[in-house]
ROMIRO-561236 format. One record per atom (N, C-alpha, C): residue number from 0; residue in three letters; atom name; x, y, z. Coordinates in steps of 0.05 Angstrom, whole numbers. Each point is the difference from the previous one (the first is absolute). Example, Ala and Ser with C-alpha at 12.3 -4.5 7.8 and 13.67 -1.06 7.14 Angstrom:
2
<node num="0" residu="ALA" atome="N" east="264" north="-114" up="156"/>
<node num="0" residu="ALA" atome="CA" east="-18" north="24" up="0"/>
<node num="0" residu="ALA" atome="C" east="18" north="24" up="0"/>
<node num="1" residu="SER" atome="N" east="-7" north="21" up="-14"/>
<node num="1" residu="SER" atome="CA" east="16" north="24" up="1"/>
<node num="1" residu="SER" atome="C" east="-15" north="22" up="14"/>
// end
This chain:
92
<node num="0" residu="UNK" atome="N" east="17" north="-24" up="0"/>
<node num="0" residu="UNK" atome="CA" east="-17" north="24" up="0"/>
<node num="0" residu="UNK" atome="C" east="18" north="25" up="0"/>
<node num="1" residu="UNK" atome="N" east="-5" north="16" up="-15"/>
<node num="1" residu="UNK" atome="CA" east="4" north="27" up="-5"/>
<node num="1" residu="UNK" atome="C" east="3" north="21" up="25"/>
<node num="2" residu="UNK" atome="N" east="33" north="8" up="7"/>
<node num="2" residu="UNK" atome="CA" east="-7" north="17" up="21"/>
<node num="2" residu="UNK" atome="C" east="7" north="30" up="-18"/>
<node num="3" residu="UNK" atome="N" east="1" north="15" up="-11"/>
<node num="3" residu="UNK" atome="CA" east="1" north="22" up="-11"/>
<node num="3" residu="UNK" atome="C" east="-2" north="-5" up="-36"/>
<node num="4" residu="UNK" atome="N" east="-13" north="27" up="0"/>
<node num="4" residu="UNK" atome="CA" east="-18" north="3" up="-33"/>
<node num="4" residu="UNK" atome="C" east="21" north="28" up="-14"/>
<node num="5" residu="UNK" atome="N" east="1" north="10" up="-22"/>
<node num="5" residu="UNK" atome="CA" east="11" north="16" up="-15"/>
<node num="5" residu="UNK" atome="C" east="-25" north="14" up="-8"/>
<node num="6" residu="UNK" atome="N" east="-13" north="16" up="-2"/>
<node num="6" residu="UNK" atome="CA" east="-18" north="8" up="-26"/>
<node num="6" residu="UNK" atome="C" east="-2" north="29" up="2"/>
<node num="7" residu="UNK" atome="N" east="-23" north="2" up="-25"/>
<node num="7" residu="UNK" atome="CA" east="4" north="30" up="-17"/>
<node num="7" residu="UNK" atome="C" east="-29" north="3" up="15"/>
<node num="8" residu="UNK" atome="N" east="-8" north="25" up="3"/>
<node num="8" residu="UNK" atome="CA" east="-35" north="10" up="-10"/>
<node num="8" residu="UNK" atome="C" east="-6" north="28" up="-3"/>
<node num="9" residu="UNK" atome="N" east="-19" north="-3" up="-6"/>
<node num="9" residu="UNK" atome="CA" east="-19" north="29" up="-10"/>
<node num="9" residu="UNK" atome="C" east="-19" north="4" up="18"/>
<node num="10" residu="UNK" atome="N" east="1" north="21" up="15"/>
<node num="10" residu="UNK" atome="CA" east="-34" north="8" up="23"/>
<node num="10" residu="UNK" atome="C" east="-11" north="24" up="-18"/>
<node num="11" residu="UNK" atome="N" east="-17" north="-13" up="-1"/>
<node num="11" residu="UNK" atome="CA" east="-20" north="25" up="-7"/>
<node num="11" residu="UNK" atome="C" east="-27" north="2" up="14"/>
<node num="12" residu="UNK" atome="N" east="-16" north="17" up="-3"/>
<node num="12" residu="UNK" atome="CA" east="-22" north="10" up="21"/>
<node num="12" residu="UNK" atome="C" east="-30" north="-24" up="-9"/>
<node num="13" residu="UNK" atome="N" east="5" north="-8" up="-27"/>
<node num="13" residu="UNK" atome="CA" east="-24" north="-3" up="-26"/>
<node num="13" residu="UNK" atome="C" east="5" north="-28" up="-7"/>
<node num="14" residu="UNK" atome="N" east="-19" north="-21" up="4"/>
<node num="14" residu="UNK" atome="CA" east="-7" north="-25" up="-14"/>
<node num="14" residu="UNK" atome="C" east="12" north="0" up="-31"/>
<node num="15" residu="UNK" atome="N" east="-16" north="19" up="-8"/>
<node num="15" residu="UNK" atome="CA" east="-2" north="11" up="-24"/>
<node num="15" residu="UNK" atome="C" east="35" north="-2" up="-13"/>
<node num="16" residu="UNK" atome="N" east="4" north="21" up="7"/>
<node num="16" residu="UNK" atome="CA" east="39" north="1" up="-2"/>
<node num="16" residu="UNK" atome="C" east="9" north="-22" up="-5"/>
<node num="17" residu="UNK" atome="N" east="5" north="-11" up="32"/>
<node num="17" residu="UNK" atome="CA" east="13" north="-28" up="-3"/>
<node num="17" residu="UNK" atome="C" east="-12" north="-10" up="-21"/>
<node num="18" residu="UNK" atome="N" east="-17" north="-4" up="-5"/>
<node num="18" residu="UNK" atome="CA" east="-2" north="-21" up="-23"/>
<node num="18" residu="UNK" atome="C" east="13" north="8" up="-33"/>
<node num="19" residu="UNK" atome="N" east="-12" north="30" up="-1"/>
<node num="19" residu="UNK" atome="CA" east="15" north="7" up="-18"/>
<node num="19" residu="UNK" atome="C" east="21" north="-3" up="1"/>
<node num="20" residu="UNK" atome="N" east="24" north="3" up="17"/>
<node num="20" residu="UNK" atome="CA" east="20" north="-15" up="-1"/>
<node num="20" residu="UNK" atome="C" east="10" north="-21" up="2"/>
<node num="21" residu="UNK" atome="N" east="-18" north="-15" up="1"/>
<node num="21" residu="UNK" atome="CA" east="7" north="-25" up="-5"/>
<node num="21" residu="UNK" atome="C" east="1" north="-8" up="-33"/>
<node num="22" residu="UNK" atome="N" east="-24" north="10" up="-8"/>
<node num="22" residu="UNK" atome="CA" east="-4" north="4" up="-33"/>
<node num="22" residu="UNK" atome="C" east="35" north="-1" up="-9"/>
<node num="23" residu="UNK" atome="N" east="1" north="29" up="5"/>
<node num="23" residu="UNK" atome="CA" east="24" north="13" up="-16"/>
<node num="23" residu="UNK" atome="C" east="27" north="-26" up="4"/>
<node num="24" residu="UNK" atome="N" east="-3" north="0" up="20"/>
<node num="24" residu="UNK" atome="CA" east="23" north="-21" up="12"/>
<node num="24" residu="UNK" atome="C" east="8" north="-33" up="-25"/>
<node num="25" residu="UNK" atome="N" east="-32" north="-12" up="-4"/>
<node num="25" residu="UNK" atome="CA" east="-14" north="-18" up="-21"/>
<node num="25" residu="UNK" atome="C" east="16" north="11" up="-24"/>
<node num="26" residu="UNK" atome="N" east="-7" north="28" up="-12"/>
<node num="26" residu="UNK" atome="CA" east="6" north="1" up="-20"/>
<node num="26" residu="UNK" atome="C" east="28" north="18" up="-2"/>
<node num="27" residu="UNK" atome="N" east="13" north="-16" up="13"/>
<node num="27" residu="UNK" atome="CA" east="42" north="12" up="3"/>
<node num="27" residu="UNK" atome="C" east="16" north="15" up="8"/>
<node num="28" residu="UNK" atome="N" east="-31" north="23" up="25"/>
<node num="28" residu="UNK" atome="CA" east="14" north="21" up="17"/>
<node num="28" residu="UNK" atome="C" east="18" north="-4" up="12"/>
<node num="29" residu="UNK" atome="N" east="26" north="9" up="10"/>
<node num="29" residu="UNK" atome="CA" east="12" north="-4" up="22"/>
<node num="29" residu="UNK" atome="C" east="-2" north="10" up="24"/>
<node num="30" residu="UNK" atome="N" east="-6" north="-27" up="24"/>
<node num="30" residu="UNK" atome="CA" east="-4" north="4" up="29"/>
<node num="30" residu="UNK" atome="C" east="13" north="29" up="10"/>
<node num="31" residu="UNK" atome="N" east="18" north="2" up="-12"/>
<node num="31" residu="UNK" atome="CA" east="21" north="26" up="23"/>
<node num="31" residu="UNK" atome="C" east="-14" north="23" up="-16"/>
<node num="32" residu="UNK" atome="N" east="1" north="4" up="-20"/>
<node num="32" residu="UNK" atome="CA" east="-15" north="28" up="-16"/>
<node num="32" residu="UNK" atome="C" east="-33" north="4" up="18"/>
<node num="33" residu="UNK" atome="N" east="-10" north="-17" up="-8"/>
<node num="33" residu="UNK" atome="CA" east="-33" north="3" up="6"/>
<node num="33" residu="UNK" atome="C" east="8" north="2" up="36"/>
<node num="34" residu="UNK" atome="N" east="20" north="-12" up="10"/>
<node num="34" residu="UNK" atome="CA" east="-7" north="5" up="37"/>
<node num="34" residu="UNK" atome="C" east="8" north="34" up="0"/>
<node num="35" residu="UNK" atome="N" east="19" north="12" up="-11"/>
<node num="35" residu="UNK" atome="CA" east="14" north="33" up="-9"/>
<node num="35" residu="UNK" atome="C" east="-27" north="7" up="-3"/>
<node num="36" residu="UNK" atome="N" east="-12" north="-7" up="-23"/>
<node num="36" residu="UNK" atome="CA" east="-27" north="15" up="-2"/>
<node num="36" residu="UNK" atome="C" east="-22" north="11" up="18"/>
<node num="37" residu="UNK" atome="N" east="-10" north="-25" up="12"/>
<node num="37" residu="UNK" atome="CA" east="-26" north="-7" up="13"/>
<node num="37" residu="UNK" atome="C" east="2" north="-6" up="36"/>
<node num="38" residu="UNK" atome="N" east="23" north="-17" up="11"/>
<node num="38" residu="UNK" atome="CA" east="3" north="-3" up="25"/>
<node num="38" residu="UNK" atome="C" east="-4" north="29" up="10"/>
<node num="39" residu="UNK" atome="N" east="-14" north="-6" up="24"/>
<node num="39" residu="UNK" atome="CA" east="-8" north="24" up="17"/>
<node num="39" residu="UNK" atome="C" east="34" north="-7" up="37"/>
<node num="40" residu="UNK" atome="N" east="0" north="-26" up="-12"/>
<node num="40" residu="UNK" atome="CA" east="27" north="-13" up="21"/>
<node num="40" residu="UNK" atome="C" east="19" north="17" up="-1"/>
<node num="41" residu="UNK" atome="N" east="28" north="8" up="14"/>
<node num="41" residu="UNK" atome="CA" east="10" north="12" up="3"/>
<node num="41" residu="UNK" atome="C" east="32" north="-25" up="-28"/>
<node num="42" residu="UNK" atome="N" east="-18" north="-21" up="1"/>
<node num="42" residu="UNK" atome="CA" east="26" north="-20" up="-13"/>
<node num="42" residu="UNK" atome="C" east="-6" north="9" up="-23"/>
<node num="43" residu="UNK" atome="N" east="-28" north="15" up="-12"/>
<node num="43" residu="UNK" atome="CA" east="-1" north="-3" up="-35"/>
<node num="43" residu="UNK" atome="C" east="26" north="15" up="-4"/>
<node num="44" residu="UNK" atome="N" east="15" north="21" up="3"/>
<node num="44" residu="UNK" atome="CA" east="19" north="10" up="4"/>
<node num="44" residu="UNK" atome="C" east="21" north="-20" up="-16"/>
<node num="45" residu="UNK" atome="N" east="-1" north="-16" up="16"/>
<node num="45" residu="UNK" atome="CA" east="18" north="-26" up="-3"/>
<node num="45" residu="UNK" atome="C" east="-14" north="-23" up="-27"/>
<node num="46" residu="UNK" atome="N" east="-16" north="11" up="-2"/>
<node num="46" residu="UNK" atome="CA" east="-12" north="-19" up="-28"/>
<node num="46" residu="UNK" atome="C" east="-11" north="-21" up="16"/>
<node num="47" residu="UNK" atome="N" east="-13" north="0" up="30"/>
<node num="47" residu="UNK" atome="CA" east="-15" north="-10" up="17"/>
<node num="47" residu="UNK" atome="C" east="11" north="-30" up="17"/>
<node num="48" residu="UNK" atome="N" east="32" north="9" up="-7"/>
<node num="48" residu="UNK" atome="CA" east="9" north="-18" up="20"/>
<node num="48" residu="UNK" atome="C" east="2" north="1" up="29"/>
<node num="49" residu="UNK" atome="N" east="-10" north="-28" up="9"/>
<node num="49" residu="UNK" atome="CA" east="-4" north="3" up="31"/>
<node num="49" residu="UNK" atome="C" east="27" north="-12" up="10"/>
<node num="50" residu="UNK" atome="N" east="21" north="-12" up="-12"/>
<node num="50" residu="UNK" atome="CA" east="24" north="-19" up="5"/>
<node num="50" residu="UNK" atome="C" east="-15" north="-28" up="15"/>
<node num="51" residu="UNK" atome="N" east="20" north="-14" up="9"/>
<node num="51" residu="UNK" atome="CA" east="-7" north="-22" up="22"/>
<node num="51" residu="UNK" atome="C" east="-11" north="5" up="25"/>
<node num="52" residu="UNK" atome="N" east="-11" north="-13" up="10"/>
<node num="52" residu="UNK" atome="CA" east="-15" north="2" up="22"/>
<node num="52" residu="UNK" atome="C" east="-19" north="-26" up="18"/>
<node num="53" residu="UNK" atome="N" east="-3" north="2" up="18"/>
<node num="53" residu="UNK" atome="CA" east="-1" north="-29" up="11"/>
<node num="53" residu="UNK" atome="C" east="-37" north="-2" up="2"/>
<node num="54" residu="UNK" atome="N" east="-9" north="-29" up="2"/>
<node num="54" residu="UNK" atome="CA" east="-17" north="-15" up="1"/>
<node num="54" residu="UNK" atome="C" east="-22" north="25" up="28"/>
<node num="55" residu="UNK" atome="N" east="-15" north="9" up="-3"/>
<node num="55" residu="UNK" atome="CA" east="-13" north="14" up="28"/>
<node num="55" residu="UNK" atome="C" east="5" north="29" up="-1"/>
<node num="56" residu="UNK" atome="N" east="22" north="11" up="-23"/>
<node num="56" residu="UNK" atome="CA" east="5" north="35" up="-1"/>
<node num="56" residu="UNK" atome="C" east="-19" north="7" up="-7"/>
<node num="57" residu="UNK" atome="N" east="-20" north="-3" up="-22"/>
<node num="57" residu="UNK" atome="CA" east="-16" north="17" up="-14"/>
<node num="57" residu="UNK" atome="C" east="-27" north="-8" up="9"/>
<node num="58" residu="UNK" atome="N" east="-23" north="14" up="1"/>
<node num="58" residu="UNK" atome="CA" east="-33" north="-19" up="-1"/>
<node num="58" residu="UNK" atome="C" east="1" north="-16" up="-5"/>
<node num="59" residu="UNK" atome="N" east="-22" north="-20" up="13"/>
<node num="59" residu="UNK" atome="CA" east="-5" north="-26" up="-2"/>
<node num="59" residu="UNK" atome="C" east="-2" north="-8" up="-34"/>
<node num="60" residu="UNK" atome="N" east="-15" north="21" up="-11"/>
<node num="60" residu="UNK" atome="CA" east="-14" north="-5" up="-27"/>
<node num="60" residu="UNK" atome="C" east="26" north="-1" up="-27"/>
<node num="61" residu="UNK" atome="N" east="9" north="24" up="12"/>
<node num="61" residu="UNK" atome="CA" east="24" north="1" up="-9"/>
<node num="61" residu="UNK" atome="C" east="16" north="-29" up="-3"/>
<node num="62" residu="UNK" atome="N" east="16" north="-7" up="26"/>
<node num="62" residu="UNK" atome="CA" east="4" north="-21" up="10"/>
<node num="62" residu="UNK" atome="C" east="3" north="-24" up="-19"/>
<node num="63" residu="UNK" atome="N" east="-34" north="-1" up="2"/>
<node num="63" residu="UNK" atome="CA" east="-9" north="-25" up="-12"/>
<node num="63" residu="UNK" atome="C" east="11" north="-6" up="-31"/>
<node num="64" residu="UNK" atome="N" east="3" north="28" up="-16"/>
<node num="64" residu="UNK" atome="CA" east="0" north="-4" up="-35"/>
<node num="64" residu="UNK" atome="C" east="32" north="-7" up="6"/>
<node num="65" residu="UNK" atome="N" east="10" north="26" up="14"/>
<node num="65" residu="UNK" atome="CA" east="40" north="-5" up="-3"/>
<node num="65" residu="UNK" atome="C" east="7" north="-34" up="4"/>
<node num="66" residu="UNK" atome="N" east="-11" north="-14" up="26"/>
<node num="66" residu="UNK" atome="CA" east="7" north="-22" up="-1"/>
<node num="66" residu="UNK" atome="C" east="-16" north="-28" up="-11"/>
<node num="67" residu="UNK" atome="N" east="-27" north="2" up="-7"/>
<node num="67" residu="UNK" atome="CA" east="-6" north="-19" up="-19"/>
<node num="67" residu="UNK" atome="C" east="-5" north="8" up="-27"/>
<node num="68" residu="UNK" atome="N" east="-7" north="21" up="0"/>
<node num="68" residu="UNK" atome="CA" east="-5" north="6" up="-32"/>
<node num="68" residu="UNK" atome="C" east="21" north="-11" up="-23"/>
<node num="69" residu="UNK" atome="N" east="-11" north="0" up="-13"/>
<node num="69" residu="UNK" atome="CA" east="27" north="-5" up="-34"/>
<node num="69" residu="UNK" atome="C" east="13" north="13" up="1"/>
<node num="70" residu="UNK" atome="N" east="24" north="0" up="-5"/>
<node num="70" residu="UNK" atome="CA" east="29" north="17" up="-8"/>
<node num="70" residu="UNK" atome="C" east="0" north="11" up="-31"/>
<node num="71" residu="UNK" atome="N" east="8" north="30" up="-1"/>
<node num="71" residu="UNK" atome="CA" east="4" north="17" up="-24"/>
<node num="71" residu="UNK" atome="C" east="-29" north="4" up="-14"/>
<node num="72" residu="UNK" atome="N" east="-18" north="-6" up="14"/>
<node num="72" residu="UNK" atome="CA" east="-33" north="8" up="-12"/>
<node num="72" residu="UNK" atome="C" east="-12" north="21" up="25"/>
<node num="73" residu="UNK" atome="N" east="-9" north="21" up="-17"/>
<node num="73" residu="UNK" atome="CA" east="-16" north="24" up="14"/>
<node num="73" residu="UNK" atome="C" east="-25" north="-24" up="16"/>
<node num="74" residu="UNK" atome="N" east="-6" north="16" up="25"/>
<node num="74" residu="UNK" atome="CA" east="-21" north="-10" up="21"/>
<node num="74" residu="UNK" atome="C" east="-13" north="26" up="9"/>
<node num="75" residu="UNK" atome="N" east="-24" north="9" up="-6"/>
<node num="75" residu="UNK" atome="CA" east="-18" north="12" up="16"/>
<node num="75" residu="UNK" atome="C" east="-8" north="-4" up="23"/>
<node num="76" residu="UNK" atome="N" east="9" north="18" up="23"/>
<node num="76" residu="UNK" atome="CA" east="-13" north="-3" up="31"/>
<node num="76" residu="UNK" atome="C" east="-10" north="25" up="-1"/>
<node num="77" residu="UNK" atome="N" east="-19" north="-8" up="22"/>
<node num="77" residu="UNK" atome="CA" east="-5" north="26" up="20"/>
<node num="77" residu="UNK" atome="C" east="1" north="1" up="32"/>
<node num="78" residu="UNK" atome="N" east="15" north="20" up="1"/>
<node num="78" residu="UNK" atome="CA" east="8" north="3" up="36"/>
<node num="78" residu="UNK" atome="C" east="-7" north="25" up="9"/>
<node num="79" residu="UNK" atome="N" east="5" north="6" up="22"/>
<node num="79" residu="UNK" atome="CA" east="-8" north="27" up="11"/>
<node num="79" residu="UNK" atome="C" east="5" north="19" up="-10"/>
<node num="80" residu="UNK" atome="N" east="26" north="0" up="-8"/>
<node num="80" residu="UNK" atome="CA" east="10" north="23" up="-16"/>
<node num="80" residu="UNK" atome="C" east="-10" north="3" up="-26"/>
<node num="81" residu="UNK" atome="N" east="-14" north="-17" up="-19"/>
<node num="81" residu="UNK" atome="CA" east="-18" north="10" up="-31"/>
<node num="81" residu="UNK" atome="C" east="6" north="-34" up="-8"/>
<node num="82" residu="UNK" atome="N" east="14" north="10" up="-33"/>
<node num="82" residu="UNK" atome="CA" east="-6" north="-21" up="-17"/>
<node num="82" residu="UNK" atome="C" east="31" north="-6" up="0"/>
<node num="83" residu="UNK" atome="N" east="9" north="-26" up="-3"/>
<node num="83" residu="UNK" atome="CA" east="27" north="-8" up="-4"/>
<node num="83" residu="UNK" atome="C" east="10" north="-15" up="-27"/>
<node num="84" residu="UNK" atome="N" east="4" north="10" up="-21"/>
<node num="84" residu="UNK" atome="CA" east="7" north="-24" up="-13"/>
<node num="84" residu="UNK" atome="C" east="36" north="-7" up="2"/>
<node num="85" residu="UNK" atome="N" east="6" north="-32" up="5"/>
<node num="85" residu="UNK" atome="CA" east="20" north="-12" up="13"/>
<node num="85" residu="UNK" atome="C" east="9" north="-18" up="-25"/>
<node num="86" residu="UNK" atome="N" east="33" north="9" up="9"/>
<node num="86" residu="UNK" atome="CA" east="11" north="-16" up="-22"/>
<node num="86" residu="UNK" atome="C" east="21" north="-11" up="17"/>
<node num="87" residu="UNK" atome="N" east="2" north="-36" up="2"/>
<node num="87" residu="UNK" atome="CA" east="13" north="-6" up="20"/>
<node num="87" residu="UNK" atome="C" east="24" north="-7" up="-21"/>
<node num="88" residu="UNK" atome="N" east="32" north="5" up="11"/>
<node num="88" residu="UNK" atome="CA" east="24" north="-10" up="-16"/>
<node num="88" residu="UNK" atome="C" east="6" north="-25" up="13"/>
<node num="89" residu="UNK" atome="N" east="4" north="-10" up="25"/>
<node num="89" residu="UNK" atome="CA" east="14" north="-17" up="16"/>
<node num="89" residu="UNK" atome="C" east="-13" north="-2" up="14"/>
<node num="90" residu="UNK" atome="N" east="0" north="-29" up="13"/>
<node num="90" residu="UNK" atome="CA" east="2" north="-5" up="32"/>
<node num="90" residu="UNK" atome="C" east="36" north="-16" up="0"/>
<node num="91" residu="UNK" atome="N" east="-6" north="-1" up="33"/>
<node num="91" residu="UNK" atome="CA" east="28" north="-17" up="10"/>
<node num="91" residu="UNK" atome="C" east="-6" north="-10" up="27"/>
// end
């Protein structure tokens, strides 16, 4: 089992958004451009890198996509803070 995750995301306020970005993403956007764009996170900066981080740092919901979700495929959550779309690179 997976004790730390790598991933990218996008918060935005809007269902709506995220999904549109997810669209764009489908048709060959790049993760780091569209997080520059649209993240309201202090990481879009960073092209919405969160670096490594361990199993229990982030929301549960969160949580859940970084360590079971599919690797290198956008994931739609929602957590307290808005809309997340998650792009996991690694576990270890």
């Amino acid at each position: 089992m997976a004790s730390t995750a790598h991933a990218l995301h996008i918060l935005v306020k809007h269902k709506e958004i995220a999904e549109d970005i997810i669209k764009q993403l489908g048709k060959g956007a790049k993760f780091q451009t569209l997080a520059k764009n649209y993240s309201s996170c202090p990481s879009g900066k960073k092209g919405g890198d969160l670096g490594e981080f361990r199993r229990g740092q982030m929301v549960p919901q969160f949580d859940k996509i970084a360590f079971n979700g599919a690797i290198l495929e956008p994931h739609l959550v929602k957590t307290k803070f808005g809309w997340h779309v998650i792009k996991v690179l690694y576990r270890t």
